[in-house]
C-alpha positions as CSV (number, residue, x, y, z in Angstrom):
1,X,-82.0,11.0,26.2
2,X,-85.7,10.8,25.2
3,X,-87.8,11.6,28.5
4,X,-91.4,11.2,27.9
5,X,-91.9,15.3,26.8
6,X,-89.0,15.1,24.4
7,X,-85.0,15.2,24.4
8,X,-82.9,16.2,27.5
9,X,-79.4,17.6,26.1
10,X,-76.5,17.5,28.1
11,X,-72.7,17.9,27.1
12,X,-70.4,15.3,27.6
13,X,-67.1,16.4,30.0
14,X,-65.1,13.8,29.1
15,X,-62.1,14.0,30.6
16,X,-62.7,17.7,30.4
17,X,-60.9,18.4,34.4
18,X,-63.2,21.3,36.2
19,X,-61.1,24.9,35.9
20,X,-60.4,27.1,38.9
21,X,-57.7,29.2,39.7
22,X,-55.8,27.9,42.8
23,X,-55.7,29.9,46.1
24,X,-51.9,29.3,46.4
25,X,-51.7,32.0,43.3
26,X,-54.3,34.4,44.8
27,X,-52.4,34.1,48.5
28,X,-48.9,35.0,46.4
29,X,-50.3,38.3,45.8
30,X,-50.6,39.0,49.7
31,X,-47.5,38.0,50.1
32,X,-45.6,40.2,47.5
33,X,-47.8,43.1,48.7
34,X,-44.4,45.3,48.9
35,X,-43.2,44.2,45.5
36,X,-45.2,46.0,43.0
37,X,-43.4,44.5,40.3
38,X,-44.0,40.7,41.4
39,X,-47.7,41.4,42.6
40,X,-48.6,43.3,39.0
41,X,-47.3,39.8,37.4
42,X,-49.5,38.0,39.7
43,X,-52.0,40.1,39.1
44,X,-51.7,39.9,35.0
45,X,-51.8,36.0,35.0
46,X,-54.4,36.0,37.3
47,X,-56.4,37.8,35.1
48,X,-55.3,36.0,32.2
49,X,-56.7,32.5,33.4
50,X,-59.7,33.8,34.8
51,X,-60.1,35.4,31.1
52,X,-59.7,31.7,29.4
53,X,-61.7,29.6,31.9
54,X,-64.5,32.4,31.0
55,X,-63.8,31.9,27.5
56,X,-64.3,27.9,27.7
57,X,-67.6,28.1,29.7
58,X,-68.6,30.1,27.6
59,X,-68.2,28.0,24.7
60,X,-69.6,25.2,26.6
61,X,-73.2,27.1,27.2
62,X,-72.9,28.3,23.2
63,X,-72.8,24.7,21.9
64,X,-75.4,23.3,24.6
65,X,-77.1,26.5,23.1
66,X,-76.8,25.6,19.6
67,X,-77.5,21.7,20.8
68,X,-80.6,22.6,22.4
69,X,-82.0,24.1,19.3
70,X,-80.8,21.8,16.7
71,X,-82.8,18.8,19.2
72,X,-85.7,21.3,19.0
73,X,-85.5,21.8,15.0
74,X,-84.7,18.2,14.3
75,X,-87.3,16.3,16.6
76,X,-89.0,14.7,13.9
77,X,-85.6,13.4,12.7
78,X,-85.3,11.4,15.9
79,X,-88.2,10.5,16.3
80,X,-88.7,9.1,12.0
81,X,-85.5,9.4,10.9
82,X,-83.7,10.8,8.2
83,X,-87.5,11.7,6.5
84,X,-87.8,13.7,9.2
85,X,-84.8,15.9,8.7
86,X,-85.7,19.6,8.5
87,X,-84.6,22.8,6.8
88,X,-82.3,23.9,9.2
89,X,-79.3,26.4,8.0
90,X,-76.5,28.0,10.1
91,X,-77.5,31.4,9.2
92,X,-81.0,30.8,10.4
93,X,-79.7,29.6,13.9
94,X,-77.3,32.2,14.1
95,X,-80.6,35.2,13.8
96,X,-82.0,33.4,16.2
97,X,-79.2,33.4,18.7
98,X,-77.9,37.3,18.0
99,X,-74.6,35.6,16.5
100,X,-72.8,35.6,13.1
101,X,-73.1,32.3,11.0
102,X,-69.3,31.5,11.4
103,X,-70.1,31.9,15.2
104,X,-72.4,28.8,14.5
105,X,-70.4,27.0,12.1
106,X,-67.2,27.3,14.6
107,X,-69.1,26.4,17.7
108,X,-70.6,22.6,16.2
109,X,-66.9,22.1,14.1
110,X,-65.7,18.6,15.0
111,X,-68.2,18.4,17.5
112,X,-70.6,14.9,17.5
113,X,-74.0,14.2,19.3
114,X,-74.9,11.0,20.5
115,X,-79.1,10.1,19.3
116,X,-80.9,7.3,19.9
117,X,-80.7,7.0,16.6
118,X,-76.6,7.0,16.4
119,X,-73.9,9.3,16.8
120,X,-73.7,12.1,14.2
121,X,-71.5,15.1,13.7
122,X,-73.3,18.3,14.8
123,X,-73.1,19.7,11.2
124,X,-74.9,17.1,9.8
125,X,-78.4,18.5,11.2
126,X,-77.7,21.8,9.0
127,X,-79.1,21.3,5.7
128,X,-80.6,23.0,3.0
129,X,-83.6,22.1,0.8
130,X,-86.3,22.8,-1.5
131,X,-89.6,24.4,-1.0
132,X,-92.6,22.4,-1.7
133,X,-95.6,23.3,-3.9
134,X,-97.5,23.9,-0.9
135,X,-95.0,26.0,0.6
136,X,-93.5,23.4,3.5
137,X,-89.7,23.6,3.5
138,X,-88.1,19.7,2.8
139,X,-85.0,19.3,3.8
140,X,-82.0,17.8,1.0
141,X,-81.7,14.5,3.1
142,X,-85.5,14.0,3.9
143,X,-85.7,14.4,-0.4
144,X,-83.1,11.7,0.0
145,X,-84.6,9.4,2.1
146,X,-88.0,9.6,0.2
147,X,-86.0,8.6,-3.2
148,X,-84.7,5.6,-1.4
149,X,-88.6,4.8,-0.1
150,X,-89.7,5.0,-4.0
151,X,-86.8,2.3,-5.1
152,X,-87.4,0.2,-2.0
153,X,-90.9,0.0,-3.3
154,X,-90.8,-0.2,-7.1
155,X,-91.4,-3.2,-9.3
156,X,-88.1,-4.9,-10.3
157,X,-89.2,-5.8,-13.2
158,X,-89.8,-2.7,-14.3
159,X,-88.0,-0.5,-12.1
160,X,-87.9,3.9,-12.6
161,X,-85.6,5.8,-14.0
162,X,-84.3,8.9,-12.4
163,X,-87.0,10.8,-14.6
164,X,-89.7,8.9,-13.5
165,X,-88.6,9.3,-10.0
166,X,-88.2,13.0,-10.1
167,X,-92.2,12.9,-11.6
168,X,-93.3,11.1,-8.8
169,X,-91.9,13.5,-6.5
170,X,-93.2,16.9,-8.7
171,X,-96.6,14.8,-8.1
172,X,-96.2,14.8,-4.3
173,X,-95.5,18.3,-4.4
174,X,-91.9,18.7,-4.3
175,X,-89.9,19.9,-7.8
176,X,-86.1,18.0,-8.2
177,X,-84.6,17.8,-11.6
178,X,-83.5,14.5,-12.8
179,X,-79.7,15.3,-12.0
180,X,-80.6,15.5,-8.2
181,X,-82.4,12.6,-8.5
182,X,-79.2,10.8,-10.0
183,X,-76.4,12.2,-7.6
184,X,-78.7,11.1,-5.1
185,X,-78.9,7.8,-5.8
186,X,-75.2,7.8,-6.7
187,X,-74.8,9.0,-2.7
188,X,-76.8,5.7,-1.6
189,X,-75.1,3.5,-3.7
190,X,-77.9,2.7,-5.6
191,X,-77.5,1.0,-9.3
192,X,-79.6,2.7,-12.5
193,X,-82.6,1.4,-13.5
194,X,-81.2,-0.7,-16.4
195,X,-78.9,-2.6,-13.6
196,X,-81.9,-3.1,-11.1
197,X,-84.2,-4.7,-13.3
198,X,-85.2,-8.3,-12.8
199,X,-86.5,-10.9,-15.1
């Protein structure tokens, strides 16, 4: 949720039920204080659940961890749109937090985060890209989204190829060959030239 200074994060519970360990267990152990054998069991299990509930909190604070940052990374993404979308890979996120990158890749699997500007998997704010000619990292989809701008505003009647595309985007600095340009389009379901063109 925006809140004036930027983006609170907050996980979800769900259904997610609050863990605890139940005094009835930690009482049995008083009670079978002259049975070693019965209190060690207790004991083991015990330990065992206490080991798994600080296992799932612990998860819990990584991936509000990882949240936080992607919200931090991405702000210009929620507050643009897909333009916005920055250079932001798993193995750079994973330095940052002392972790390995399948630590990262693990932790947002199958998760989703809900944006003002929709709901998107947690994955889908990793991305690679190109450097531009004045050294500025550009994100894959933010090149995406700026091929869709140059379509939206072309002449139909003579509308660019994927060559002329990828000129105008050498001449704003950023250097995509003609085949990125195509599969690109292909990805937004946009028709070639030749089939765009109005008379």
């Amino acid at each position: 949720a925006e809140d004036g200074e930027g983006y609170t994060v907050r996980l979800a519970r769900g259904n997610s039920p609050r863990l605890r360990i139940s005094e009835v267990y930690r009482n049995m152990l008083s009670e079978h204080k002259n049975d070693k054998d019965a209190r060690d069991f207790i004991r083991k299990n015990l330990e065992s659940a206490g080991a798994l509930i600080d296992a799932i909190h612990y998860r819990r604070n990584r991936l509000l961890e990882v949240a936080r940052e992607v919200i931090q990374r991405q702000r210009d993404f929620l507050d643009t749109g897909p333009a916005g979308m920055k250079v932001l890979r798993m193995s750079d996120l994973a330095d940052k937090l002392n972790c390995d990158p399948s630590t990262i890749s693990r932790t947002v699997a199958d998760k989703y985060m809900q944006t003002p500007r929709g709901i998107y998997p947690l994955r889908y704010f990793f991305t690679g890209g190109t450097e531009s000619s004045n050294g500025e990292e550009t994100s894959w989809d933010s090149v995406k989204a700026r091929v869709q701008e140059i379509i939206d505003s072309e002449d139909r009647k003579c509308p660019l190829n994927d060559d002329e595309i990828a000129a105008r985007l050498k001449a704003e600095g950023l250097t995509v060959s003609r085949r990125t340009i195509a599969k690109y389009r292909q990805q937004l379901h946009i028709p070639t030239a030749r089939q765009r063109r109005e008379f």
